[in-house]
N, C-alpha and C positions, 0 to 999 in steps of 0.2 A: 524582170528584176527578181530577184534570190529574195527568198523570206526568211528574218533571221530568227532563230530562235534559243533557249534556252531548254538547256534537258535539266528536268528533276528526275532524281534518284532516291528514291527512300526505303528503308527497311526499322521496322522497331527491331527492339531486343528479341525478343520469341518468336520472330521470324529471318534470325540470322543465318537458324540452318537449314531454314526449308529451302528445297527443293523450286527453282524458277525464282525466288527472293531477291537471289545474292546482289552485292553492287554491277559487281562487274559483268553479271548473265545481263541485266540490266542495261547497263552503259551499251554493252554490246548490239544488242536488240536497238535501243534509239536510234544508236550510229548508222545502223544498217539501214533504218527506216528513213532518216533524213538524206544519207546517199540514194536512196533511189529515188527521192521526191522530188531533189533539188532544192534543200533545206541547209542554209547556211548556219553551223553550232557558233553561239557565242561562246557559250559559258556550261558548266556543267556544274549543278548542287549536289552535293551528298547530305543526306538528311539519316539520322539513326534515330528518330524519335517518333513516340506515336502519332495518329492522323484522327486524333479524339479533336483535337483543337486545330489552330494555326498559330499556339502558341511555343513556335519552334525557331531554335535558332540561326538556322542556315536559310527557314523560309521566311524570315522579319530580313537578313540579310539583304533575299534577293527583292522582297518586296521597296526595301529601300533602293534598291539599285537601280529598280524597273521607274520609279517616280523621276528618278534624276535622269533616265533615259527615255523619256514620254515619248511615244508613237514612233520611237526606233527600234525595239524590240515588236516582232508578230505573234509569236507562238511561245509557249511554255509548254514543254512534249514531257509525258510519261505514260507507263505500261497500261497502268485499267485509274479507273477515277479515286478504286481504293487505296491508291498511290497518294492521293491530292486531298483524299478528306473521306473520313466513316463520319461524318456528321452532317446532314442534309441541309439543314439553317445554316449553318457556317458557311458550310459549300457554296451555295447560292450568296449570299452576298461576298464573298469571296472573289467568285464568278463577274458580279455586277464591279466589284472593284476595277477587277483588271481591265475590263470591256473600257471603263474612265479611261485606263491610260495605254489604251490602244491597244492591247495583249490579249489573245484568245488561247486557254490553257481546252489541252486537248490531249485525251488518251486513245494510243494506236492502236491497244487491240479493243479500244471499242468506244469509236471513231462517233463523233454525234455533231452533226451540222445545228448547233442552235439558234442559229436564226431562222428553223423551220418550228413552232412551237410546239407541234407533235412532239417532235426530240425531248421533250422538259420531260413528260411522262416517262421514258428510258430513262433518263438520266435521272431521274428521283430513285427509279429503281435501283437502276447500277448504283445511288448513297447510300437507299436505305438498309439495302442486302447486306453490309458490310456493319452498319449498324446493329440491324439487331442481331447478328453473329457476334458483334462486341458483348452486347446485350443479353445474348443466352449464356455466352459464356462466363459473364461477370455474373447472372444469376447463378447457375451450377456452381462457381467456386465457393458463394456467398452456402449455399445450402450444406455443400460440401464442408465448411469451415463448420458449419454451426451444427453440423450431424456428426462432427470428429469432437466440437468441446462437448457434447450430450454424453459421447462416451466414453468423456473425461481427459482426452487429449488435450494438451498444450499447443498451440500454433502461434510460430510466430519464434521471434529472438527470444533465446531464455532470459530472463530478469536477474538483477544481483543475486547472488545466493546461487542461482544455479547455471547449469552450463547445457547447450546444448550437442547431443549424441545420437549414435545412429547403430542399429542391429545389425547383425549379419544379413539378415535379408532385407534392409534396406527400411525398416520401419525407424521413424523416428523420436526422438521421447528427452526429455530433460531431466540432470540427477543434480543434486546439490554438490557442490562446491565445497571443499572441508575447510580452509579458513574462512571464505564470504558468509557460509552456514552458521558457523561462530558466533561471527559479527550481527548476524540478520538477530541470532537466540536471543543475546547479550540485550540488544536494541528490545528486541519484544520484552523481556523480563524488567529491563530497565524502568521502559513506560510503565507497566502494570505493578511496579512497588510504590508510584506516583509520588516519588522522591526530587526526580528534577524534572523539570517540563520538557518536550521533545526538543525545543532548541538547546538547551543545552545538553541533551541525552544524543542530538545528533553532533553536536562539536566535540562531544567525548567517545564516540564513534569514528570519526574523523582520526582523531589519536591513536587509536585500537586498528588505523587500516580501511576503513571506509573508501569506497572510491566514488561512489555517485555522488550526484550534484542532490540539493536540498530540496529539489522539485520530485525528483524521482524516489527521493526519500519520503516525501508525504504519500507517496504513492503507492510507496514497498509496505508501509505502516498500516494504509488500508484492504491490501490485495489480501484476502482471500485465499490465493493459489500458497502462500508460505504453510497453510495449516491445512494441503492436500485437497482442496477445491476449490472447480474450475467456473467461474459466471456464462453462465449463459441468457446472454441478452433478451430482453422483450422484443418480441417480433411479432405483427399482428395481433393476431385475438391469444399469442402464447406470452404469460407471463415470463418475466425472467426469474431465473431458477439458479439453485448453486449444486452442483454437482460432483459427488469424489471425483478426485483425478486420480489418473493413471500414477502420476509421479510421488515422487519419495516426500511425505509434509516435514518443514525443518523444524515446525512448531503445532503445540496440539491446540484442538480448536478450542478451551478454554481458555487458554492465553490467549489467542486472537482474540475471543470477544470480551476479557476483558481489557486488551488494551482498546479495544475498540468505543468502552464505556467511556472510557480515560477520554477520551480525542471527542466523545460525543457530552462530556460534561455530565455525566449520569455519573462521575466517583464524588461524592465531595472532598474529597482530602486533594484533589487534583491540587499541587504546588505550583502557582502563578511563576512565572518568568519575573527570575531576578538572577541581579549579577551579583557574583561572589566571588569574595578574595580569601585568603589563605588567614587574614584577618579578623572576617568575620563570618566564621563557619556558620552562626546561630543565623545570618539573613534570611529573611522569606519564613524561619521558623517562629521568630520573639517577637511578641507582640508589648502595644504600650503600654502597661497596667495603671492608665487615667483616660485614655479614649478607644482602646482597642487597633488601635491602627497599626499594620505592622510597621517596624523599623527598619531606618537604613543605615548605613555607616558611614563614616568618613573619618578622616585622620587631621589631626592639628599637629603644626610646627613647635615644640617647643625651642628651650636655647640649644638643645644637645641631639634632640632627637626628634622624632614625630608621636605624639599618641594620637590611638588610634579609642573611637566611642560609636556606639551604639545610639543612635536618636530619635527622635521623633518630627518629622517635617509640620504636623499639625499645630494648633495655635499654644498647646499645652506644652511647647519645648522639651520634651521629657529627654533625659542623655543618660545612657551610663557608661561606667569606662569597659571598651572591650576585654583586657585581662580580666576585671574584678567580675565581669558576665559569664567568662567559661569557667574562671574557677568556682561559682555557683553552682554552674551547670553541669562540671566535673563532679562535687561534691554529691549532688542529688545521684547524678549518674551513678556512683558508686555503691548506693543506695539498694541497689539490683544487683548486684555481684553474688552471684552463691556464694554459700562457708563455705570452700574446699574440704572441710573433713564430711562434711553432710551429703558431699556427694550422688552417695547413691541412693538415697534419699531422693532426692531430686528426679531424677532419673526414676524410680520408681513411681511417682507420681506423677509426671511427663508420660511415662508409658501407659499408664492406666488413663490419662484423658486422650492417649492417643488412639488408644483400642475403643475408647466411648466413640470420639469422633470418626471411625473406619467404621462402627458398624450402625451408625445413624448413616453414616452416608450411605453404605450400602443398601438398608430400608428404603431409603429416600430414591435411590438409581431406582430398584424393584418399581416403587410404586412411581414412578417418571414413567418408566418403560410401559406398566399397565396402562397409562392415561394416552401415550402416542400412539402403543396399539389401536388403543381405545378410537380415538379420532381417526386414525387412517381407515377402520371399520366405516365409520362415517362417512368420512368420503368416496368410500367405495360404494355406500349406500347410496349417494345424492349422484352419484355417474352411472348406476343402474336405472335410476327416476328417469333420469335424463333421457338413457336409452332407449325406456318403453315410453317416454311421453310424456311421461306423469308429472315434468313439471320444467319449465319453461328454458334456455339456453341461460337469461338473466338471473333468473333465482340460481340455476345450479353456480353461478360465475363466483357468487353472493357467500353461498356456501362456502365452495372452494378457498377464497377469498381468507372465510374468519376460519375455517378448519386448516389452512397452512400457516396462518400467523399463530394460534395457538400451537402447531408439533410444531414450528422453530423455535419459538419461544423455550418451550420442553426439553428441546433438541437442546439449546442453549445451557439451559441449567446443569443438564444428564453431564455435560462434558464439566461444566464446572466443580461438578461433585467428584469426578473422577480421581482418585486418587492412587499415587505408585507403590507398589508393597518394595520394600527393597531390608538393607541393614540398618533396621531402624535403631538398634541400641548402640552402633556404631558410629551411627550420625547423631546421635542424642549423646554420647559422650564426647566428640569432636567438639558439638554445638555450647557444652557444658564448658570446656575449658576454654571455648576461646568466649563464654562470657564471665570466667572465674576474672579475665584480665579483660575488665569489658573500660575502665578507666584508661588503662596505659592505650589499649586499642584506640580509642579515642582521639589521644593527645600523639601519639606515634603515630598515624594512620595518615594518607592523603587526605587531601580537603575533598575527594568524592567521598572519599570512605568515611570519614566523619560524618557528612550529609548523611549518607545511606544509612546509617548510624540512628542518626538522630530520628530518622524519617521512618525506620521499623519498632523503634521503641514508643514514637511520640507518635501516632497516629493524627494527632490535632496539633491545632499550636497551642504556646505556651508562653507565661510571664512571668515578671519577679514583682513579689511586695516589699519594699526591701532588702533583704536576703532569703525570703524564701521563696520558694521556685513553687508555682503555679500550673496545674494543668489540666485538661476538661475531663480528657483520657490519657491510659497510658496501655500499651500492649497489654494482651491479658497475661501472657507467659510470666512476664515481668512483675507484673504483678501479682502474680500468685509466688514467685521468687523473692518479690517483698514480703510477704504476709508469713511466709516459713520463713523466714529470717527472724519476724519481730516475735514469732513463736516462741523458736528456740532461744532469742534473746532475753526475753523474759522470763522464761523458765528453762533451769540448768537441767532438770531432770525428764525434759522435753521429747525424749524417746517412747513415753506411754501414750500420747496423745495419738489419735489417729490423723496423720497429715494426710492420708489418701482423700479425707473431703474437703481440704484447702482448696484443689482448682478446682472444685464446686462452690462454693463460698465468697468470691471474689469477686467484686462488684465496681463498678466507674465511679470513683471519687469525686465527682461532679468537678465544679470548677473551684475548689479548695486547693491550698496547700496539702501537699506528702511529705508526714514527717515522720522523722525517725524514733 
């Protein structure tokens, strides 16, 4: 009687075009093999997946088929075992399954009678070999991936912001994207003015052309790779490390890390998530002046229309009406407007604290740079100890340890010092006139722009006693634009004074009213 069997055929993806693989070299070879044995084909499986598992679809197929066909199917034929499984556990109860339902899977070009138990020994072989070739190989790529991020290479699909590209000679490498690069800046600068909270900085992104979803967005916020470096994972006894990349940064590593402060709760001004309407711009900003609690809004029906107030949810009911809060707010605002004829004035003393501030920070980078040298000297010392002996694998770890937390730290500050030379009396006379109309900006502006508004002027929040408007802090720029106001206000012949030591002079009104 004719034994019936079934042929499996399988090839994964990376072995479509080798040589002896293919389907059909395959099918070929069975067919020939069962014609000369006097082997009846039932059926023939094509399989395209790997033989890591037997979690395959065409082989859960036959395995269903062979159940409803109990001890009417003999044989299961393919080329070598590494056709059937690179996994020796698997293999083997695999094995023991089929044996239940009468099927003995058997490969032609290396043929193993296992009901002799010598044969197990082969046949472990013929698993294992295919195994740890999976094995070596998945090690080299893994080394290979992590010796290409060390020298700054990106692997992998490029992430929003950028696109991935390829050299003439075939090397590969990722550039930014000119509108997604846009969007990624806009998002970084947004978090770090810590004006609206990242949900709403990402639904206002969203509007500007966003396309990721909110997950890959918390994702993009914290990569590293936006401000030109690449992580390299902890592996072993190697910490993980951040490393320049090869590729173009859309952002510089000060902004990263202080949006990063932002997301880690280290800013205090971080603005809590709140919702806001075109209503009540001042949300999230006004607080209650009888519990401190901030406010929220809501609107009432009158007979003709709806008004809209400012309230208190706690037990002290506190309300005020939303027009009679901005026109408060408007009025203080305007409070900060430069004279337009004092102009350059202005501007003149702008210039001089900005040249104080470029060359403290300059000091400052100097003596940054001295302290990092300083410590990497150090750790060169403690890996020379190491090298002749002199002191333990654990102490030097220990070392390393607090002498890289302190130059990142360094490393952290140096970028935040960094500042851009560019047209500064250009940008100081742009910045001038559009705060000459810093009211109409306000009430003309979107409801972002008004926030953002608010949110550079008022560093903290604020309340009203009354009518007068309250605040802990307020910018320093702005306030030293107060203080020459009430200057020249009070004195008509106000051109002798020396206003170059105004923005030295200028101090936090604590939580008092500013009056005029």
């Amino acid at each position: 009687m004719k034994r019936i069997a079934d042929l499996y055929v399988r090839v994964s993806t990376d072995e479509q075009a080798e040589k002896g693989y293919s389907q059909r070299n395959q099918e070929e070879l069975l067919r020939k093999y069962c014609s000369i044995n006097g082997i009846q084909i039932r059926d023939v499986i094509y399989e395209d997946h790997s033989a890591k598992t037997f979690n395959r679809p065409q082989w859960k197929k036959l395995l269903v088929n062979l159940k409803k066909n109990k001890n009417k199917i003999d044989l299961v034929l393919f080329m070598k075992w590494d056709r059937f499984s690179r996994n020796a556990g698997d293999a083997y109860q695999m094995i023991n399954l089929l044996r239940k339902l009468g099927v003995e899977p058997q490969a032609i070009e290396q043929p193993l009678d296992l009901a002799i138990p010598e044969n197990k020994m082969m046949l472990a072989f013929y698993l294992a070999a295919p195994e740890v070739e999976n094995d070596r190989r998945a090690l080299n790529t893994f080394h290979g991936l992590r010796r290409a991020r060390k020298e700054g290479r990106y692997m992998g699909m490029a992430p929003y912001g950028y696109d991935n590209k390829i050299t003439e000679d075939g090397k590969k490498y990722i550039a930014p994207v000119l509108n997604e690069a846009k969007i990624v800046r806009w998002i970084f600068e947004e978090i770090a003015k810590e004006i609206f909270n990242t949900e709403s900085v990402y639904h206002m992104a969203k509007d500007r052309g966003l396309t990721c979803t909110k997950g890959n967005f918390w994702m993009m916020i914290k990569n590293p790779l936006y401000c030109g470096k690449i992580v390299v994972p902890k592996y072993k006894d190697e910490d993980a490390q951040l490393v320049d990349g090869q590729h173009e940064a859309i952002i510089s590593e000060g902004l990263f890390y202080r949006v990063q402060d932002v997301l880690a709760g280290r800013s205090r001004n971080y603005r809590p998530k709140v919702q806001t309407t075109e209503n009540f711009p001042l949300r999230g900003f006004f607080l209650c002046p009888q519990c401190d609690r901030k406010l929220t809004g809501s609107k009432c029906k009158g007979r003709h229309k709806h008004y809209y107030y400012y309230h208190c949810e706690a037990s002290c009911k506190y309300r005020i009406n939303s027009d009679k809060a901005n026109e408060i707010f408007i009025e203080h605002l305007n409070g900060y407007k430069p004279i337009p004829e004092v102009k350059k004035l202005y501007s003149a003393v702008l210039l001089e604290a900005y040249k104080e501030h470029t060359g403290n920070a300059a000091s400052e980078k100097k003596k940054m740079l001295a302290q990092i040298t300083e410590y990497e000297k150090k750790l060169s010392n403690a890996r020379n100890l190491l090298v002749t002996e002199k002191i333990d694998v654990e102490d030097y770890n220990l070392m390393k340890s607090d002498y890289n937390s302190v130059i990142t730290k360094l490393e952290k500050q140096l970028h935040d010092t960094n500042f851009e030379k560019g047209d500064i009396e250009d940008l100081m006379s742009r910045g001038l006139n559009n705060l000459i109309s810093l009211g109409s900006a306000y009430e003309q502006g979107t409801l972002a722009d008004a926030r953002e508004l608010i949110g550079l002027i008022y560093p903290e929040n604020f309340t009203f006693r009354g009518n007068n408007f309250q605040t802990a802090r307020v910018n320093e720029i702005m306030n030293c634009i107060y203080l020459v106001n009430s200057k020249l206000k009070a004195k008509k012949n106000g051109t002798k004074d020396d206003f170059f030591a105004l923005s030295r002079v200028v101090t936090s009104t604590g939580f008092k009213p500013v009056t005029f």
